[in-house]
PDB file with one MODEL, atoms N, CA, C and O in Angstrom:
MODEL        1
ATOM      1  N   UNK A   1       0.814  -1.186   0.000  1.00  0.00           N
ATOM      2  CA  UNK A   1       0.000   0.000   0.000  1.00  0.00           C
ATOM      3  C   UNK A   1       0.866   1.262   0.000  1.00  0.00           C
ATOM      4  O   UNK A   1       0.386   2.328  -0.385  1.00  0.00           O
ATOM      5  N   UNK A   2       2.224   1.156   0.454  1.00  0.00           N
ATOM      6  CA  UNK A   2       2.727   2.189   1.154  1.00  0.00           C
ATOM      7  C   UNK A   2       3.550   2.936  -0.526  1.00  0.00           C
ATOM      8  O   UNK A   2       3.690   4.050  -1.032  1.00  0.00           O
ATOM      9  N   UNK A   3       3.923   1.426  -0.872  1.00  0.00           N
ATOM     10  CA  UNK A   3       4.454   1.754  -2.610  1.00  0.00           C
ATOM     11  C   UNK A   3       3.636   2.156  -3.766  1.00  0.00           C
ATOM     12  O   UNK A   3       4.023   3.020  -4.553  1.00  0.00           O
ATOM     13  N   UNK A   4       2.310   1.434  -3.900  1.00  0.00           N
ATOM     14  CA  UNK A   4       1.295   2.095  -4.640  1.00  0.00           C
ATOM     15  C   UNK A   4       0.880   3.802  -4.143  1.00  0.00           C
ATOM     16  O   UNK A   4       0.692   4.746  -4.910  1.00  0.00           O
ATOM     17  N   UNK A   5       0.823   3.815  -2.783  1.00  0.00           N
ATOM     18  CA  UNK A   5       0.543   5.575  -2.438  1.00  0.00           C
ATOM     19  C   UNK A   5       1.739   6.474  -2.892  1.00  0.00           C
ATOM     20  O   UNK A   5       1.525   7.666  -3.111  1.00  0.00           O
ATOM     21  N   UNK A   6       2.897   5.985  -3.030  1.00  0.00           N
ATOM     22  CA  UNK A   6       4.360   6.801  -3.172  1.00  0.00           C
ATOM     23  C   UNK A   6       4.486   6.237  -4.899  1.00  0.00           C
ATOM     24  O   UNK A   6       5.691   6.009  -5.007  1.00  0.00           O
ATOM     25  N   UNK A   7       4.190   6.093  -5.511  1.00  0.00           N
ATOM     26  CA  UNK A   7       4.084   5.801  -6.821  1.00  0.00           C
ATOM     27  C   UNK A   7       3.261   6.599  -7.398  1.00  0.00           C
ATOM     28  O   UNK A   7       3.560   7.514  -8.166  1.00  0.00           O
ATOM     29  N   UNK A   8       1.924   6.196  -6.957  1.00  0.00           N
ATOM     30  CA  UNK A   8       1.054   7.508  -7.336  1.00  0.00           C
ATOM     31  C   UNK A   8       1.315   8.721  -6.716  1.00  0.00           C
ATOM     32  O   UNK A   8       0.760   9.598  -7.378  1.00  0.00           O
ATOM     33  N   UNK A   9       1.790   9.103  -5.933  1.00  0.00           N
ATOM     34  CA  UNK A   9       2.429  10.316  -5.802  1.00  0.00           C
ATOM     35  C   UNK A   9       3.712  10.795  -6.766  1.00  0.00           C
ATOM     36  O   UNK A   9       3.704  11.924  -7.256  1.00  0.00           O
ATOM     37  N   UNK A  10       4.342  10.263  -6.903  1.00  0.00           N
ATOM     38  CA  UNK A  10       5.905  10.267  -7.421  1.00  0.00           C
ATOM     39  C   UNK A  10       7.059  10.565  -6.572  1.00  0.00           C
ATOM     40  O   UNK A  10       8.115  11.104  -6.905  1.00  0.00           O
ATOM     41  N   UNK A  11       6.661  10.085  -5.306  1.00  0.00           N
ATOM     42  CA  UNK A  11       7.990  10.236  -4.314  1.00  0.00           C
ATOM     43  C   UNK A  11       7.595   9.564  -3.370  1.00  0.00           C
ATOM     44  O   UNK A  11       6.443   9.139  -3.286  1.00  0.00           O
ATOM     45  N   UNK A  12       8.646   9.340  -2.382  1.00  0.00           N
ATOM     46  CA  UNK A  12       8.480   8.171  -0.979  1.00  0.00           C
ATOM     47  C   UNK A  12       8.438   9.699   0.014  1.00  0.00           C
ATOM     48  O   UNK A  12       9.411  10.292   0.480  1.00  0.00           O
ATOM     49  N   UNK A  13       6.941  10.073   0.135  1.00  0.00           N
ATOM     50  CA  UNK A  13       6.245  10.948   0.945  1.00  0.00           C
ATOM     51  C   UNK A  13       5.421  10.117   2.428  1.00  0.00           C
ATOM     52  O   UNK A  13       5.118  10.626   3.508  1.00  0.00           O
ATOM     53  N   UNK A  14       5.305   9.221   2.124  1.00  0.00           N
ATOM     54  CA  UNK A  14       4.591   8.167   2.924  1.00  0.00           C
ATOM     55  C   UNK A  14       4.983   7.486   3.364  1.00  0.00           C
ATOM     56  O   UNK A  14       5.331   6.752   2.439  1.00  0.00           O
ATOM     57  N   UNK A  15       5.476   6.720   4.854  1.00  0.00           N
ATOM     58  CA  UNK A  15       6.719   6.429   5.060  1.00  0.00           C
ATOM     59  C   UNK A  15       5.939   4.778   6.036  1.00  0.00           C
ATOM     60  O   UNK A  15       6.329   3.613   6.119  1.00  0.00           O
ATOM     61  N   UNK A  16       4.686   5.551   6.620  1.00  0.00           N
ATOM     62  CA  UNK A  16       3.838   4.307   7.623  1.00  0.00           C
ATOM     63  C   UNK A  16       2.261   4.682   7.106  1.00  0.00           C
ATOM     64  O   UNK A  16       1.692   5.607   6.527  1.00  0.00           O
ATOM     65  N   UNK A  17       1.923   3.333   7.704  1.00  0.00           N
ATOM     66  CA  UNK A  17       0.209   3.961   7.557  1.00  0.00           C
ATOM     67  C   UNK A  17      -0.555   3.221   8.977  1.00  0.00           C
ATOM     68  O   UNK A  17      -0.468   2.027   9.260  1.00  0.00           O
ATOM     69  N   UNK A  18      -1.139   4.030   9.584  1.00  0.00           N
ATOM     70  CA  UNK A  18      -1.873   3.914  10.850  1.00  0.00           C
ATOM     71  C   UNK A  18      -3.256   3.447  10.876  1.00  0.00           C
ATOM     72  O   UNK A  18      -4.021   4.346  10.526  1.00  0.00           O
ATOM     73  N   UNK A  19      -3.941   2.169  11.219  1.00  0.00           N
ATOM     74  CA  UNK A  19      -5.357   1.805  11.355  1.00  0.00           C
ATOM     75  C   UNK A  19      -5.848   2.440  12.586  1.00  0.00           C
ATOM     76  O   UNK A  19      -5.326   2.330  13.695  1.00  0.00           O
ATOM     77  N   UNK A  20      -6.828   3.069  12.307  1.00  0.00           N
ATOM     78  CA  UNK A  20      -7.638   3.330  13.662  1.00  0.00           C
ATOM     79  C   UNK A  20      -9.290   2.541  13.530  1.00  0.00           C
ATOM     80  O   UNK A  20     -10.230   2.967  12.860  1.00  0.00           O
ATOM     81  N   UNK A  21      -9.274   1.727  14.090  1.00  0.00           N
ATOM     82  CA  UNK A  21     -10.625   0.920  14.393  1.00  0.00           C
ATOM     83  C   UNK A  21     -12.082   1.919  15.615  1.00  0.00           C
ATOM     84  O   UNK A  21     -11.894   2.127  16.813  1.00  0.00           O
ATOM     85  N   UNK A  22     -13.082   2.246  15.017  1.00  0.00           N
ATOM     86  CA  UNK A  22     -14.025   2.384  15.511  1.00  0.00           C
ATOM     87  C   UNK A  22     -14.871   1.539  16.703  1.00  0.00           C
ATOM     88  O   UNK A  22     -16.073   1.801  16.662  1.00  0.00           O
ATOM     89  N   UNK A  23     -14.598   0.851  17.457  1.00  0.00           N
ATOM     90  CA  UNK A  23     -15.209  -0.057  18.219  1.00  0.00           C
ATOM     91  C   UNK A  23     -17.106   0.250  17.653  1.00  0.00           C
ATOM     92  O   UNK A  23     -17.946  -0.422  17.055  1.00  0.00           O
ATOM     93  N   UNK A  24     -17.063   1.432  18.178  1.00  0.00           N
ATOM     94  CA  UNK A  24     -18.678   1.365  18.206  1.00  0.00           C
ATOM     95  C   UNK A  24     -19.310   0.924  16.844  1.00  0.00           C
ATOM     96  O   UNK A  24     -20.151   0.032  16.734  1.00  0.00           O
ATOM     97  N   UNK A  25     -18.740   1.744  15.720  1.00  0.00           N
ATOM     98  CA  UNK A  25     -18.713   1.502  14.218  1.00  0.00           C
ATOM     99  C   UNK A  25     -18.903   0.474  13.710  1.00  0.00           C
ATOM    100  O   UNK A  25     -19.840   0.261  12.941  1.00  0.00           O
ATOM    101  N   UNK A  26     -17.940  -0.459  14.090  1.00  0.00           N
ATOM    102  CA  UNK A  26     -17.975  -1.618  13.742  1.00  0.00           C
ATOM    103  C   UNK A  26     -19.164  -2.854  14.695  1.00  0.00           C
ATOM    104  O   UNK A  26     -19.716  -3.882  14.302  1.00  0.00           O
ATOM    105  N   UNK A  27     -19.178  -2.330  15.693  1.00  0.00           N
ATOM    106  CA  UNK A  27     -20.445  -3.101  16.928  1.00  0.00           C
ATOM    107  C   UNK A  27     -21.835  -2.938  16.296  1.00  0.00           C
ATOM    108  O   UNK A  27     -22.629  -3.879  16.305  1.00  0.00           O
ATOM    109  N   UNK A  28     -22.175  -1.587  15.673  1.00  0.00           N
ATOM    110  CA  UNK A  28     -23.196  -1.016  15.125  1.00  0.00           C
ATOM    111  C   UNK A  28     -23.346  -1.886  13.715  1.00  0.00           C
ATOM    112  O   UNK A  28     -24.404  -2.500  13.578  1.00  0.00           O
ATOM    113  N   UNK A  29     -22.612  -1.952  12.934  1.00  0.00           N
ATOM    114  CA  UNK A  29     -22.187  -2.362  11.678  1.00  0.00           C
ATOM    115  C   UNK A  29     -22.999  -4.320  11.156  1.00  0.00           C
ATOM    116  O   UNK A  29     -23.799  -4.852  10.386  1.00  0.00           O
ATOM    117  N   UNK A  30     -21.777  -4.706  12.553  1.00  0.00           N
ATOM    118  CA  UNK A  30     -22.459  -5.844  12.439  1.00  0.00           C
ATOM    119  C   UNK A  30     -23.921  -6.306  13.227  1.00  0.00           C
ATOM    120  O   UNK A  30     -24.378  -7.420  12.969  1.00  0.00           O
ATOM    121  N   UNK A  31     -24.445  -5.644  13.939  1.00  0.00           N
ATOM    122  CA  UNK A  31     -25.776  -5.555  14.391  1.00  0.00           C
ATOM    123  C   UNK A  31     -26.472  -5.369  13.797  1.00  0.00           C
ATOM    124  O   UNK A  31     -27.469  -6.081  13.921  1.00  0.00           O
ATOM    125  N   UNK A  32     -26.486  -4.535  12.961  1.00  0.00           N
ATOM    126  CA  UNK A  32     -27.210  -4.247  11.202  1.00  0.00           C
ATOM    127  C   UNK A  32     -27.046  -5.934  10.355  1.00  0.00           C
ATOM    128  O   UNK A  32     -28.044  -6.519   9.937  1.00  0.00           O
ATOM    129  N   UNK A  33     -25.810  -6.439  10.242  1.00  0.00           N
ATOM    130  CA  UNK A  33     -25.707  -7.469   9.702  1.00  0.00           C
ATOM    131  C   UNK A  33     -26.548  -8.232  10.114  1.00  0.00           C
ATOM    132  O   UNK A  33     -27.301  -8.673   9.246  1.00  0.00           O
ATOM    133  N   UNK A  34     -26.777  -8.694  11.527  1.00  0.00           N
ATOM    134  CA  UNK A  34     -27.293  -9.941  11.952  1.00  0.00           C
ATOM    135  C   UNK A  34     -28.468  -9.621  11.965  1.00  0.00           C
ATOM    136  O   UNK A  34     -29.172 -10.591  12.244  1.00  0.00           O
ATOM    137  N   UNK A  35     -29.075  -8.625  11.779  1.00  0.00           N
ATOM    138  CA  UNK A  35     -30.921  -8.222  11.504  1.00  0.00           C
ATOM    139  C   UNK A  35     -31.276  -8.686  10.384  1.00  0.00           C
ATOM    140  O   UNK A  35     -32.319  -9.339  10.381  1.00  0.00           O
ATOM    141  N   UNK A  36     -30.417  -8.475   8.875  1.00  0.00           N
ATOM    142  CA  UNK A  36     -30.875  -8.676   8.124  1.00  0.00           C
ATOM    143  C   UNK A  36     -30.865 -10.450   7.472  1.00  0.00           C
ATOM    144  O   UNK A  36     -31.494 -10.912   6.520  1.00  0.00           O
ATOM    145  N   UNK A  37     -29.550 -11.376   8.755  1.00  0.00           N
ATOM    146  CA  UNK A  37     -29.957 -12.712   8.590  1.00  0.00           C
ATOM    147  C   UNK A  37     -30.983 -13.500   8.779  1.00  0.00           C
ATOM    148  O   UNK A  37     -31.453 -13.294   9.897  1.00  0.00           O
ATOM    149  N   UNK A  38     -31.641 -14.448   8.100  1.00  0.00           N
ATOM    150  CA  UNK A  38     -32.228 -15.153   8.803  1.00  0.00           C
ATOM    151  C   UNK A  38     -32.125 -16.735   8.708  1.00  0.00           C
ATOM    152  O   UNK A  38     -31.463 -17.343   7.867  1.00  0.00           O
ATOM    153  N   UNK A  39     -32.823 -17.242   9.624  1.00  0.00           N
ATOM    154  CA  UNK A  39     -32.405 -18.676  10.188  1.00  0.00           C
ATOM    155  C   UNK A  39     -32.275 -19.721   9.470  1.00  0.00           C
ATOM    156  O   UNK A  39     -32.677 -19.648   8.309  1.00  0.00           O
ATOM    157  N   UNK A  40     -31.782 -20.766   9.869  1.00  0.00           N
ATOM    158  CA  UNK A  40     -31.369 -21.579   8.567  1.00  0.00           C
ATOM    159  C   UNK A  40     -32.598 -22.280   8.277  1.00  0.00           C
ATOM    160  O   UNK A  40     -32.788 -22.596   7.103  1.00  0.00           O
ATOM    161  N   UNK A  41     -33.632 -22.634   9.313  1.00  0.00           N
ATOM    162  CA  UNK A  41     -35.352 -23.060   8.396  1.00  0.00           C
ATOM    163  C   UNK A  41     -35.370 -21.821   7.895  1.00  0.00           C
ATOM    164  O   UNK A  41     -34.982 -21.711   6.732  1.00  0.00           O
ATOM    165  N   UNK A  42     -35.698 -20.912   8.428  1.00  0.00           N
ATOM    166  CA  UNK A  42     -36.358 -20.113   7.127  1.00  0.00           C
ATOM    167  C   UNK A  42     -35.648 -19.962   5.755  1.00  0.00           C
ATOM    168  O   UNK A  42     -36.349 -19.427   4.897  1.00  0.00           O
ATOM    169  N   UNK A  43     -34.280 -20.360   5.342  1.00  0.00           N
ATOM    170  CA  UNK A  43     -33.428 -20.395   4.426  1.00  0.00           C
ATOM    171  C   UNK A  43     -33.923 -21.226   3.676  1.00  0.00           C
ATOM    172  O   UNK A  43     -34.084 -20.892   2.502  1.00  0.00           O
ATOM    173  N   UNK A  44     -34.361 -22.703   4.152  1.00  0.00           N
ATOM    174  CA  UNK A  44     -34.492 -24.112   3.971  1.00  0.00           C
ATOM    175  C   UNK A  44     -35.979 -23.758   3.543  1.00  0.00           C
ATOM    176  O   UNK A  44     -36.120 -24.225   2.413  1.00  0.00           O
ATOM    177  N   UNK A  45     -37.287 -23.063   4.001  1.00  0.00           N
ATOM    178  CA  UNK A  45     -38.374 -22.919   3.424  1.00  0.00           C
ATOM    179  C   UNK A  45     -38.049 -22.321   2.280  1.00  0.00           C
ATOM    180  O   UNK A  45     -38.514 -22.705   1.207  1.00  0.00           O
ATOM    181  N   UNK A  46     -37.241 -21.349   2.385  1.00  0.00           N
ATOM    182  CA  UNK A  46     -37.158 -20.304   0.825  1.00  0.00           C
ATOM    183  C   UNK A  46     -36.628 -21.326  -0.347  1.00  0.00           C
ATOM    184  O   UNK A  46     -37.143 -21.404  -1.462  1.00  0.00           O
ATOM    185  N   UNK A  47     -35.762 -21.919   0.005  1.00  0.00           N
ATOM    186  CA  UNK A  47     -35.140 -22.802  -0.846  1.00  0.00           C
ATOM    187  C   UNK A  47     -36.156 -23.733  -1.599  1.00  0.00           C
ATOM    188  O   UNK A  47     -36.416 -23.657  -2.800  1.00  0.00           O
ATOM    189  N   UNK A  48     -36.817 -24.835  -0.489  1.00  0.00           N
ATOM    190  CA  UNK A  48     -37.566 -25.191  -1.336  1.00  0.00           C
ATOM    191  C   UNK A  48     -39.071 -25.135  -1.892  1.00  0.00           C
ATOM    192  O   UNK A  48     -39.628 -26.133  -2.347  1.00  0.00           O
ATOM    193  N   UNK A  49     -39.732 -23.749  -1.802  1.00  0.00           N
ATOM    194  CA  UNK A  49     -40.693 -23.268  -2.290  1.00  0.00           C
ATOM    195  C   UNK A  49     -40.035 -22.816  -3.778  1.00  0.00           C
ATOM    196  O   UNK A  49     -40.772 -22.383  -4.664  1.00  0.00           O
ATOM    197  N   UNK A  50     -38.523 -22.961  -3.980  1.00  0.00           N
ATOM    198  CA  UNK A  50     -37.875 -22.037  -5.314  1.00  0.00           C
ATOM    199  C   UNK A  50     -38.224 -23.777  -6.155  1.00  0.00           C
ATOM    200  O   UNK A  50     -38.319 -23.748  -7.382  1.00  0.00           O
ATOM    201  N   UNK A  51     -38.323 -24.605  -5.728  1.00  0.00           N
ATOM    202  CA  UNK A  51     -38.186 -26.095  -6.077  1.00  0.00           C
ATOM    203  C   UNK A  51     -39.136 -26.300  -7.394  1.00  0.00           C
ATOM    204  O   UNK A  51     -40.308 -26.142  -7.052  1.00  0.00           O
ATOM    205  N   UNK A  52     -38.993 -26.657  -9.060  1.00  0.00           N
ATOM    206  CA  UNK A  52     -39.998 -26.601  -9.812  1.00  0.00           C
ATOM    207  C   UNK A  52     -40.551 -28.103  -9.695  1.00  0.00           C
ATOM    208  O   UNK A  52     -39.663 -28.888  -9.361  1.00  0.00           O
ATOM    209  N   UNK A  53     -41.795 -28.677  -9.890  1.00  0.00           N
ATOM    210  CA  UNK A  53     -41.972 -29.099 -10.209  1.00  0.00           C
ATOM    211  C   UNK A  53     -40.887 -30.265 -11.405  1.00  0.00           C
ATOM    212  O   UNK A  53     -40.697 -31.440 -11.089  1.00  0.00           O
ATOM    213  N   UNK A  54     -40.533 -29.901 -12.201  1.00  0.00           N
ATOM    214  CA  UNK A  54     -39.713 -30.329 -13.498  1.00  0.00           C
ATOM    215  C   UNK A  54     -38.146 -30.846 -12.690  1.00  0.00           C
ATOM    216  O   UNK A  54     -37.377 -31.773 -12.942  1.00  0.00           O
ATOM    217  N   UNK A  55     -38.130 -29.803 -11.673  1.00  0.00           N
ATOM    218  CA  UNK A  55     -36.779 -30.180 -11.030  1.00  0.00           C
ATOM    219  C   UNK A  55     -37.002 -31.274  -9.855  1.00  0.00           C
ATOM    220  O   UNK A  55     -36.157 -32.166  -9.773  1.00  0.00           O
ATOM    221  N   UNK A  56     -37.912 -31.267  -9.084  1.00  0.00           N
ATOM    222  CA  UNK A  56     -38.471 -32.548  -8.453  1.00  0.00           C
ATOM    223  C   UNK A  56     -38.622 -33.906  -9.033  1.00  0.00           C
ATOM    224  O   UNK A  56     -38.442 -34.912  -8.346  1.00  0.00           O
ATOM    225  N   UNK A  57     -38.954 -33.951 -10.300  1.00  0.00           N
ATOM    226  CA  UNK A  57     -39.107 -34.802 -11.408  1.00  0.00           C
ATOM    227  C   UNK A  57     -37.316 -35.809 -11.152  1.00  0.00           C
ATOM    228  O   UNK A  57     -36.901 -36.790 -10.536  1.00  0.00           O
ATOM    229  N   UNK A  58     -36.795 -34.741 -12.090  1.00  0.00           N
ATOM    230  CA  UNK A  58     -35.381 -35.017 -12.404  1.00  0.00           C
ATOM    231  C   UNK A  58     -34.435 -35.516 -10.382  1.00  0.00           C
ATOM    232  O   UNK A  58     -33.448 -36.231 -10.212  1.00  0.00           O
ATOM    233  N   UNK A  59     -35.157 -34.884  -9.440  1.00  0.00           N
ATOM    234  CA  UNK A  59     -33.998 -35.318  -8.063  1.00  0.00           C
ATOM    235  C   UNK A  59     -35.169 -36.324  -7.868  1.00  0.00           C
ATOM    236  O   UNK A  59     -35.645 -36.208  -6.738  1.00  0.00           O
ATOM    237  N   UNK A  60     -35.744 -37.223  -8.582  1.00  0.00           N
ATOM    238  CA  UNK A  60     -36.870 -38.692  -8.222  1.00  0.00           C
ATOM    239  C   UNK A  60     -35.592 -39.658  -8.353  1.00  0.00           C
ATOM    240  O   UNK A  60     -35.338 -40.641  -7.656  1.00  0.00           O
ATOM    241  N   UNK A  61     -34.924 -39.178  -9.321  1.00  0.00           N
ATOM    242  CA  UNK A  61     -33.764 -40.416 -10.069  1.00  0.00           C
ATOM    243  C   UNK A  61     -32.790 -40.293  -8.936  1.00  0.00           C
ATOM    244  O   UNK A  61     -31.935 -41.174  -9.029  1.00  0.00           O
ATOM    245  N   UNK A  62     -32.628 -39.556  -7.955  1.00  0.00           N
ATOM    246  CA  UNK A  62     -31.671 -39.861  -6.719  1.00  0.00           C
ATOM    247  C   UNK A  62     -32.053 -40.513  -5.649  1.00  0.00           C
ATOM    248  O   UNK A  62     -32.870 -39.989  -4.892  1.00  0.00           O
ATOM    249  N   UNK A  63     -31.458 -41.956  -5.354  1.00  0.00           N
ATOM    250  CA  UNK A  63     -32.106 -42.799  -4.303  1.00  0.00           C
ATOM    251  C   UNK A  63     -32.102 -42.616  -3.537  1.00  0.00           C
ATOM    252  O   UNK A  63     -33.093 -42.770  -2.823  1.00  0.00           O
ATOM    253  N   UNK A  64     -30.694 -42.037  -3.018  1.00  0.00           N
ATOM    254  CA  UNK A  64     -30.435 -41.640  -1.491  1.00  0.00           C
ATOM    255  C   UNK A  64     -31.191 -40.583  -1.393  1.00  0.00           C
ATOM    256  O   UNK A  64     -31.288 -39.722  -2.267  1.00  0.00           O
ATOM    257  N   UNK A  65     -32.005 -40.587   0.112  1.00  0.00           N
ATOM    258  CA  UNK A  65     -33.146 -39.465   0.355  1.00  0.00           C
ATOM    259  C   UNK A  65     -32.281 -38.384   0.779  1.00  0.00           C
ATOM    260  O   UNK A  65     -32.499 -37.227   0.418  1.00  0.00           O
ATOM    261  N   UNK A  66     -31.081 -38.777   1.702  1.00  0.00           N
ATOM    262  CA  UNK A  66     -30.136 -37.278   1.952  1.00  0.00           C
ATOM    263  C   UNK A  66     -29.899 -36.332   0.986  1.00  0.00           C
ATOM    264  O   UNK A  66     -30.037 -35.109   0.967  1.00  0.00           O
ATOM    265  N   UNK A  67     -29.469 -37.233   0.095  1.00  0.00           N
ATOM    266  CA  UNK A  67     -28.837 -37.068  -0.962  1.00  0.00           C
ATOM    267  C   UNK A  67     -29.818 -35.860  -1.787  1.00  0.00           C
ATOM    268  O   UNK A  67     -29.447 -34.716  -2.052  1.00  0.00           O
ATOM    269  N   UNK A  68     -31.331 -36.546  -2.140  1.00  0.00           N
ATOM    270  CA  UNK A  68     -31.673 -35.889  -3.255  1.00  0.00           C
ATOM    271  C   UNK A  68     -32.426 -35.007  -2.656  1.00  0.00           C
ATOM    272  O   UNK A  68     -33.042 -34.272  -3.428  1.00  0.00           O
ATOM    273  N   UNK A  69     -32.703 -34.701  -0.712  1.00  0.00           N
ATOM    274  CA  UNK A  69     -32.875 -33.772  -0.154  1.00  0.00           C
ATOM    275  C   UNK A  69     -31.940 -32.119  -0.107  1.00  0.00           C
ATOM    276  O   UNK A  69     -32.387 -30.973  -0.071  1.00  0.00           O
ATOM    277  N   UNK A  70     -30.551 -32.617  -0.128  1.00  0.00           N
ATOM    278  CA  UNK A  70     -29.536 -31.760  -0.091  1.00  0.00           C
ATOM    279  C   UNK A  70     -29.264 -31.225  -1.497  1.00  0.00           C
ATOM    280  O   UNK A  70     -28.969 -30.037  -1.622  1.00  0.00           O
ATOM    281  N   UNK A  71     -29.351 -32.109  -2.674  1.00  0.00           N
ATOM    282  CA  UNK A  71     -29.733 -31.424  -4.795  1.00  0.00           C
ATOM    283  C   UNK A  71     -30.973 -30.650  -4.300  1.00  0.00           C
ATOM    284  O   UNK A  71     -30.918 -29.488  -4.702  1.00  0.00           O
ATOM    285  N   UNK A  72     -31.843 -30.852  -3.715  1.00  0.00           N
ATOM    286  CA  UNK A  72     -33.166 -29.762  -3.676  1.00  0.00           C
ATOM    287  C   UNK A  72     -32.810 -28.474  -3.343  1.00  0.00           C
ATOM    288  O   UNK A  72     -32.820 -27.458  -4.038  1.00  0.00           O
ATOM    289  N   UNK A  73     -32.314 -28.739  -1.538  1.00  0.00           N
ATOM    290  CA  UNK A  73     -32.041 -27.450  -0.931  1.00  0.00           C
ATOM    291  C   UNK A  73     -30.720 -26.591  -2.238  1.00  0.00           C
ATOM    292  O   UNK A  73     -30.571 -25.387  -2.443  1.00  0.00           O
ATOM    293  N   UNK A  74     -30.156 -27.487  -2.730  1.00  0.00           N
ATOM    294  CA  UNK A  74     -29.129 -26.583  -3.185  1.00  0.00           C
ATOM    295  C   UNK A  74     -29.562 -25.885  -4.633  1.00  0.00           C
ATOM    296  O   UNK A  74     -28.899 -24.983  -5.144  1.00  0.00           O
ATOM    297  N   UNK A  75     -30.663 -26.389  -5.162  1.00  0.00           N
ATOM    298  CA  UNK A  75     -31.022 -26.164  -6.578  1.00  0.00           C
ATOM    299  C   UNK A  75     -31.690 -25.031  -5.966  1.00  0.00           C
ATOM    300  O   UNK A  75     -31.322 -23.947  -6.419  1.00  0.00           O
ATOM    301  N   UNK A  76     -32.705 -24.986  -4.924  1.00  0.00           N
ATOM    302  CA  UNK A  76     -33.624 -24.308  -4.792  1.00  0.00           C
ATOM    303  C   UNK A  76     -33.394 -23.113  -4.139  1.00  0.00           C
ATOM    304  O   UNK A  76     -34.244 -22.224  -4.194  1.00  0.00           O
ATOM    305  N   UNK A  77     -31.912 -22.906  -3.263  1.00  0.00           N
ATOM    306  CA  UNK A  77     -30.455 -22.194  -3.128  1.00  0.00           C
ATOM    307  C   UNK A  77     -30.184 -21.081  -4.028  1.00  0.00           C
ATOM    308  O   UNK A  77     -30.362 -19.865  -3.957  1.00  0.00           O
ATOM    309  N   UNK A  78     -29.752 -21.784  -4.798  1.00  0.00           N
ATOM    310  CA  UNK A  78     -29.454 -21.174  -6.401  1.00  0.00           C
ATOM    311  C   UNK A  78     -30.740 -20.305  -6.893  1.00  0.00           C
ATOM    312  O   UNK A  78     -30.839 -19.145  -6.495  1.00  0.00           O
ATOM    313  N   UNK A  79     -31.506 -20.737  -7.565  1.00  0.00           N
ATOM    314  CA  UNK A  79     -32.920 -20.275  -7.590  1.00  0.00           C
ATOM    315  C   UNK A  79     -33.741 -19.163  -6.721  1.00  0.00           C
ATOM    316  O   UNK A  79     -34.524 -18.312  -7.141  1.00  0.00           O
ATOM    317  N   UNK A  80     -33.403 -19.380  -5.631  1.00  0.00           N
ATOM    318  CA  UNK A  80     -34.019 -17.779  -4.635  1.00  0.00           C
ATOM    319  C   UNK A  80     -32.738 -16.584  -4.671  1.00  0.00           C
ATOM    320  O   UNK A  80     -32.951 -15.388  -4.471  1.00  0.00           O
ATOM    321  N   UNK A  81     -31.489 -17.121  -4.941  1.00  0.00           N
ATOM    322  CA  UNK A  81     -30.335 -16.263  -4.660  1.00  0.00           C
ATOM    323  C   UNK A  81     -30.562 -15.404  -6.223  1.00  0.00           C
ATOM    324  O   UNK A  81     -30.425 -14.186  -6.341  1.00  0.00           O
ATOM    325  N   UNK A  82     -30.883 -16.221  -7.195  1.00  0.00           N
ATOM    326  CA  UNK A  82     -30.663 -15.345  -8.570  1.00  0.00           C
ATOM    327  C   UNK A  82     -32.094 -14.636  -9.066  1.00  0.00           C
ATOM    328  O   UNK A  82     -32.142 -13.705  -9.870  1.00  0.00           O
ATOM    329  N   UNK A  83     -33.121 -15.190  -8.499  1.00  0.00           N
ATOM    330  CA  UNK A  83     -34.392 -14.051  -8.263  1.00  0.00           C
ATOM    331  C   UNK A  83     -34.119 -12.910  -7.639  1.00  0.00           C
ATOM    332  O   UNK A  83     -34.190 -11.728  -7.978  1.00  0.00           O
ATOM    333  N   UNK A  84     -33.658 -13.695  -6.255  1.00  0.00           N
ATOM    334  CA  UNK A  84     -33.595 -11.753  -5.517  1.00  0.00           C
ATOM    335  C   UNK A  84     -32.017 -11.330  -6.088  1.00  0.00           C
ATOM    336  O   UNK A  84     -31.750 -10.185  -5.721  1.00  0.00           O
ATOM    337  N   UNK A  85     -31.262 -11.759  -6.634  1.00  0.00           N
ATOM    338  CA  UNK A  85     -30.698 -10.463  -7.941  1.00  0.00           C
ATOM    339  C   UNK A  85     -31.587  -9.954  -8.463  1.00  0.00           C
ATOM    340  O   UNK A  85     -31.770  -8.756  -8.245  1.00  0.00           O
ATOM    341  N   UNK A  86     -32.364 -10.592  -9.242  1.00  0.00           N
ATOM    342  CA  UNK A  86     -33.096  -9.905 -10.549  1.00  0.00           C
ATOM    343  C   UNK A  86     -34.080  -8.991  -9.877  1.00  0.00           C
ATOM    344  O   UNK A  86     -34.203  -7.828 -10.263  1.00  0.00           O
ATOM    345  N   UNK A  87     -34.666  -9.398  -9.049  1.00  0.00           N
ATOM    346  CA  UNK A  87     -34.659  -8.192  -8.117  1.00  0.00           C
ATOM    347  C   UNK A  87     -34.735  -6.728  -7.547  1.00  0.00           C
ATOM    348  O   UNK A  87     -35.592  -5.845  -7.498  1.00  0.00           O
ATOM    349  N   UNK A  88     -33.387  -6.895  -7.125  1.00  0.00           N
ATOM    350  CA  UNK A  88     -32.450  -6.103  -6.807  1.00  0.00           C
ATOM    351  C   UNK A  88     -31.815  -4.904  -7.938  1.00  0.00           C
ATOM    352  O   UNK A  88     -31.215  -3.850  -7.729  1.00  0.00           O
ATOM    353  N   UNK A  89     -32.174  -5.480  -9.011  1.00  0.00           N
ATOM    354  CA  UNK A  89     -31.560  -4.434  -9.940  1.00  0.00           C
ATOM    355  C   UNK A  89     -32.592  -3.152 -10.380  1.00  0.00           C
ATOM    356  O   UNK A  89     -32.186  -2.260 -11.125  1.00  0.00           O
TER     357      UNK A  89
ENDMDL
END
């Protein structure tokens, strides 16, 4: 950092660089974060309400029930994450 700042400058003007951490800032920050999580059922409902029909079809051909429980949650994963992009824009 110290060479990119003295580069873009054109001289070694910059010699250290000092972090100063906000305690509260950052306490506040992630408190905001953890409001807007939510729980891993409710993750697991979103997921598979994203579940089509057509794609239920196709995880029939997986025997193992873990198995073609965990292709659901993850298809249906995928599927709520790229809606709320589309979304979002």
């Amino acid at each position: 950092m110290i060479f990119k700042l003295n580069s873009a400058l054109g001289q070694a003007v910059v010699t250290f660089i000092e972090f100063r951490i906000d305690e509260e800032t950052v306490r506040n920050e992630r408190a905001k974060t953890r409001e807007k999580q939510i729980s891993d059922e409710e993750q697991r409902e979103i997921a598979l309400e994203e579940v089509t029909s057509k794609l239920r079809v196709s995880a029939d051909a997986i025997k193992d029930d873990n198995l073609r429980y965990q292709f659901l949650l993850a298809a249906g994963s995928c599927l709520a994450r790229k809606k709320k992009m589309v979304g979002e824009k």
